[in-house]
SEVO-719275 format. One record per residue: x, y negated, z negated of N, C-alpha, C in turn. Coordinates in Angstrom, 2 decimals, always signed. Each point is the difference from the previous one (the first is absolute). Layout:
<sites>
- nc1/nc2/nc3/cac1/cac2/cac3/cc1/cc2/cc3
- X/Y/Z/X/Y/Z/X/Y/Z
...
</sites>
This chain:
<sites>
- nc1/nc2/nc3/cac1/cac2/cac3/cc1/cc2/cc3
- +11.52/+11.78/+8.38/-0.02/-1.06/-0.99/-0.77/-1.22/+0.52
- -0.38/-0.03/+1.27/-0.43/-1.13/+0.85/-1.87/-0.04/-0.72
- -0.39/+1.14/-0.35/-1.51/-0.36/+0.12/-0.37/+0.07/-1.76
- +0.79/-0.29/-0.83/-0.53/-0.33/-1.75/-0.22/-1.34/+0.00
- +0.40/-0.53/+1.28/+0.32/-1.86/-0.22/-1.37/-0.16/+0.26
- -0.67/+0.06/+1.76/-1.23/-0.30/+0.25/-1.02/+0.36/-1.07
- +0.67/+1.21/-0.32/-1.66/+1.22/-0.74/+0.01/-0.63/-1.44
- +0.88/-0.87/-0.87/+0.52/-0.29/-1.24/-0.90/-1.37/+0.06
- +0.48/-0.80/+1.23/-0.41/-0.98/-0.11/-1.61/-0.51/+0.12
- -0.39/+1.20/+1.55/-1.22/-0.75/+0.54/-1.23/+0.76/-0.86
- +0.80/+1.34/-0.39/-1.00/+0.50/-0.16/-0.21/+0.40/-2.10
- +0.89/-0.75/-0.33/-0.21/-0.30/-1.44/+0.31/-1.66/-0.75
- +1.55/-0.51/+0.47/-0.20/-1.11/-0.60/-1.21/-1.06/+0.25
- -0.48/+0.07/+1.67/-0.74/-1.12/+0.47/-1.13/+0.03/-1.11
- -0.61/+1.54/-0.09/-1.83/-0.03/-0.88/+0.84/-0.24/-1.29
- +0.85/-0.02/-1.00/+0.16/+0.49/-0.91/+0.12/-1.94/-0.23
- +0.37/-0.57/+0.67/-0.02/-1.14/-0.43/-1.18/-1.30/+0.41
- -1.01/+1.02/+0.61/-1.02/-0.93/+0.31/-1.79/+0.66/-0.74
- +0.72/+0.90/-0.59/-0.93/+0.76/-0.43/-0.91/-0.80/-1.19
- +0.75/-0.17/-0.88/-0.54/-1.16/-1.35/-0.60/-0.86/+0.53
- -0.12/-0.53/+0.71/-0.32/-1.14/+0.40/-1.45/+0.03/+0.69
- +0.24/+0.87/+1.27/-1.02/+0.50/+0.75/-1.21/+0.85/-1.16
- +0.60/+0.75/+0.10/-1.31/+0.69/-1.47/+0.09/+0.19/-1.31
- +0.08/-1.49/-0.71/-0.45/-0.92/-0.53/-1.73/+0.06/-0.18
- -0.63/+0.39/-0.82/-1.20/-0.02/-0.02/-0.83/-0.85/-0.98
- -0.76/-0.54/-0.70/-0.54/-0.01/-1.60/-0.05/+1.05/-0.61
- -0.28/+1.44/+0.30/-0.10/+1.12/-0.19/+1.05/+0.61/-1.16
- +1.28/-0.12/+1.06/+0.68/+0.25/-0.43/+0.95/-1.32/-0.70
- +0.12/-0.99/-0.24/+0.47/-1.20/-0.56/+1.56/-0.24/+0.22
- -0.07/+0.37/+1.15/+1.61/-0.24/+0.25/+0.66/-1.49/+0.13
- -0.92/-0.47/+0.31/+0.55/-1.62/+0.62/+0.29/-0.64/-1.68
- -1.22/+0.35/-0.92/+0.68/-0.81/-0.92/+0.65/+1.08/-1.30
- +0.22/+1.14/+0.22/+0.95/+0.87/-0.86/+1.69/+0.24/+0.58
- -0.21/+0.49/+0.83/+1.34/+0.10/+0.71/+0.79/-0.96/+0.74
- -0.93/-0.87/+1.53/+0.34/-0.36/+1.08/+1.00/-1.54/-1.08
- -0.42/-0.63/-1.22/+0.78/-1.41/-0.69/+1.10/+0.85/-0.11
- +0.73/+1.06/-0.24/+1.20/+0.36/-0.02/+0.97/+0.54/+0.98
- -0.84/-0.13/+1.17/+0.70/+0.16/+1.07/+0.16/-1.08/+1.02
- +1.58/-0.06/+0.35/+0.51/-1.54/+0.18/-0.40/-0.24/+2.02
- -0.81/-0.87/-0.15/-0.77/-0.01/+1.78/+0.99/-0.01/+1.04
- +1.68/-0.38/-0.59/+0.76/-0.03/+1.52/+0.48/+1.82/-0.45
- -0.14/+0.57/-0.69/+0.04/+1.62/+0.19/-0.79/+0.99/+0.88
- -1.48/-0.86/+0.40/-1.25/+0.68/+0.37/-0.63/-0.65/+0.79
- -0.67/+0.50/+0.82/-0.64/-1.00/+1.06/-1.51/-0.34/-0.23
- -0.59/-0.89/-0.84/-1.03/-0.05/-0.84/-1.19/-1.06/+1.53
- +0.52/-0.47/+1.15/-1.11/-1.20/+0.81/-1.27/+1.88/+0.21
- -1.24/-0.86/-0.39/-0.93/+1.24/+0.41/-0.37/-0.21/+1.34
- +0.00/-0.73/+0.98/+0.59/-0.20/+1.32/+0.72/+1.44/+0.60
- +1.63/-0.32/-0.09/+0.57/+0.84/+0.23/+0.09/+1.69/-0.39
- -0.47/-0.04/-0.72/-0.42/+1.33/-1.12/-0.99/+0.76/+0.92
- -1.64/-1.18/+0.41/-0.69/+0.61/+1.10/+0.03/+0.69/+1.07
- +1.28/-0.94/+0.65/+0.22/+0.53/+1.45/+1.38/+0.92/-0.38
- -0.07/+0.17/-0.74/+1.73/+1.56/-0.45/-1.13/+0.85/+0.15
- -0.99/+0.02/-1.00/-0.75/+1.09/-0.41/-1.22/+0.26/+1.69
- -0.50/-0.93/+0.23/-0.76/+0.29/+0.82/+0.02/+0.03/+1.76
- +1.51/-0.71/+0.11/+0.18/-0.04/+1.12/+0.12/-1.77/+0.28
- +1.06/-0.20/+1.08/+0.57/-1.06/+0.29/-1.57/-0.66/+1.25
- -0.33/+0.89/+0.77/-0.48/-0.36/+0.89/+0.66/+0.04/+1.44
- -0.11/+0.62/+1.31/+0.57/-0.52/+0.87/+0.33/-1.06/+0.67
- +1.23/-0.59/+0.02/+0.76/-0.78/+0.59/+0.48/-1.27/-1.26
- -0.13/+0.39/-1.04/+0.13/-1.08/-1.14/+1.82/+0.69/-0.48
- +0.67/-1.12/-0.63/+1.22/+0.57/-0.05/+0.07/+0.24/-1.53
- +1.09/+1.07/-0.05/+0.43/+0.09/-1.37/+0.31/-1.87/-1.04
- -1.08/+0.36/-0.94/+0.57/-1.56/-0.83/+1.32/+0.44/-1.37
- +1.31/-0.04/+1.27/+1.22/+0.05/-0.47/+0.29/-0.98/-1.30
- -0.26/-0.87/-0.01/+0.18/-0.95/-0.84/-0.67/+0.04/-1.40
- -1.03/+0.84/-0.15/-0.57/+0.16/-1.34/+1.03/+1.60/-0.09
- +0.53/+1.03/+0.83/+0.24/+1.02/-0.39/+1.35/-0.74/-0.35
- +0.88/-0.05/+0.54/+1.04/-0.39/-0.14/+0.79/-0.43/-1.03
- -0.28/-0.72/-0.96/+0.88/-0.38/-1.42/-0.55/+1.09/-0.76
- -1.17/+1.14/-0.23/-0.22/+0.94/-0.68/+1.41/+1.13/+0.44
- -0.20/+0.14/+1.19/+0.80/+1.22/+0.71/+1.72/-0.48/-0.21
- +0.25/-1.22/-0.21/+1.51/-0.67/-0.67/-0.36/+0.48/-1.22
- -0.16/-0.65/-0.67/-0.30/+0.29/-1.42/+0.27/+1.41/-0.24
- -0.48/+1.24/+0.60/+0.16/+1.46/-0.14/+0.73/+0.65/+0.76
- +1.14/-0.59/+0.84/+0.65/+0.49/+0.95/+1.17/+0.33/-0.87
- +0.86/-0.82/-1.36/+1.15/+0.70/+0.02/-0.13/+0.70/-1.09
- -1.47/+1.03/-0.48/-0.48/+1.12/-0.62/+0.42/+0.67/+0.81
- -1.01/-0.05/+0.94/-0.18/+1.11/+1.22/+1.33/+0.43/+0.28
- +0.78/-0.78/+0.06/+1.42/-0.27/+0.56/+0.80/+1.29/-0.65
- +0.36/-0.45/-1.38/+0.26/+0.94/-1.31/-0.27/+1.60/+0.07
- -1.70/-0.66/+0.09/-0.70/+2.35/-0.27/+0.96/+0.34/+1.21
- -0.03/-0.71/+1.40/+0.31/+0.60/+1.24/+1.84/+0.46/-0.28
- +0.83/-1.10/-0.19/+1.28/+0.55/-0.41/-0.29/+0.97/-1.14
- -0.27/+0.18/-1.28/-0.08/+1.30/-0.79/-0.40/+1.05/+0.42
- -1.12/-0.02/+1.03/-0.43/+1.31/+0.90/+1.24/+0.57/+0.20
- +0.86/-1.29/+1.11/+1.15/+0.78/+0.72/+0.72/+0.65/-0.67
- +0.74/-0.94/-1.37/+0.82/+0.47/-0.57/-0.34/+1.62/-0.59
- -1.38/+0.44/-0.22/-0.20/+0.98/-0.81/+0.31/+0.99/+1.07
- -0.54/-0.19/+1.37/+0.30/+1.06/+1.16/+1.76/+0.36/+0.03
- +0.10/-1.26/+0.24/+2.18/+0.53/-0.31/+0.61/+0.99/-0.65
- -1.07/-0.96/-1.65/+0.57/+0.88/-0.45/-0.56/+1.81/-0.26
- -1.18/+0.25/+0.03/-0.57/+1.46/+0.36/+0.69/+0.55/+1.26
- +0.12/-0.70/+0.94/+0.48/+0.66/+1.12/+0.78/+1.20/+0.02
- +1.52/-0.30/-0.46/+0.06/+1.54/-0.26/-0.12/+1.05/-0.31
- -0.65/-0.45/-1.33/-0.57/+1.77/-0.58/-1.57/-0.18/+0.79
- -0.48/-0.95/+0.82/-1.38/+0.90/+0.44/+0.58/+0.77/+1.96
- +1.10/-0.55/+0.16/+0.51/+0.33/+1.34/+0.42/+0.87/-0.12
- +1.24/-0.31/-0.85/+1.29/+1.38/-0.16/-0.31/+1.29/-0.63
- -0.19/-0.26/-1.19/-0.27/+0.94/-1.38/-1.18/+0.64/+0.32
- -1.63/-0.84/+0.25/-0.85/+0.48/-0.02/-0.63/+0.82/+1.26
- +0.53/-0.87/+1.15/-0.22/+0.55/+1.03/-1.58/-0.61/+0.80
- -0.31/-0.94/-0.72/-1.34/-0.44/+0.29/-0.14/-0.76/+1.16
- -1.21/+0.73/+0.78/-0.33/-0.37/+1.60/-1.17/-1.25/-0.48
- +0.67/-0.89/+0.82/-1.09/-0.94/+0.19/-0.74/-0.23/+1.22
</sites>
């Protein structure tokens, strides 16, 4: 149960909420069709920070905690939620996928 948290988080919420923002094109008209209905302390919109997510921090430069940080509050007691319903659903399957079914994990 230890690795849905990292793999949930780093490797879907982080792009999924910097994505609009970052590619954002004229092309495609996101900035002025979509991006006015999406509320900026939900998403991490500085194109700054967006750069160095996407392209790399650089060596020896530190994480800029402070722009991630009220996004990653903001979506923590979601995350929070899916993560308890996960559990609860394992509980409750548990026996018929242990007992009844016999299923090797």
């Amino acid at each position: 149960m230890a690795s849905p948290l990292p793999s949930l988080f780093a490797a879907k919420f982080l792009i999924q909420v910097t994505i609009p923002f970052y590619y954002a094109t004229p092309e495609n008209e996101w900035r002025e069709r979509i991006l006015p209905y999406v509320p900026h302390w939900l998403m991490l919109d500085d194109p700054a920070i967006l750069d160095s997510f996407y392209e790399g921090l650089g060596r020896g430069r530190p994480v800029p905690w402070s722009f991630w940080l009220p996004v990653i509050l903001c979506w923590l007691p979601f995350v929070w939620a899916l993560f308890l319903v996960m559990i609860a659903a394992m509980v409750i399957l548990r026996k018929q996928w242990i007992v009844h079914e016999r299923l090797i994990f």
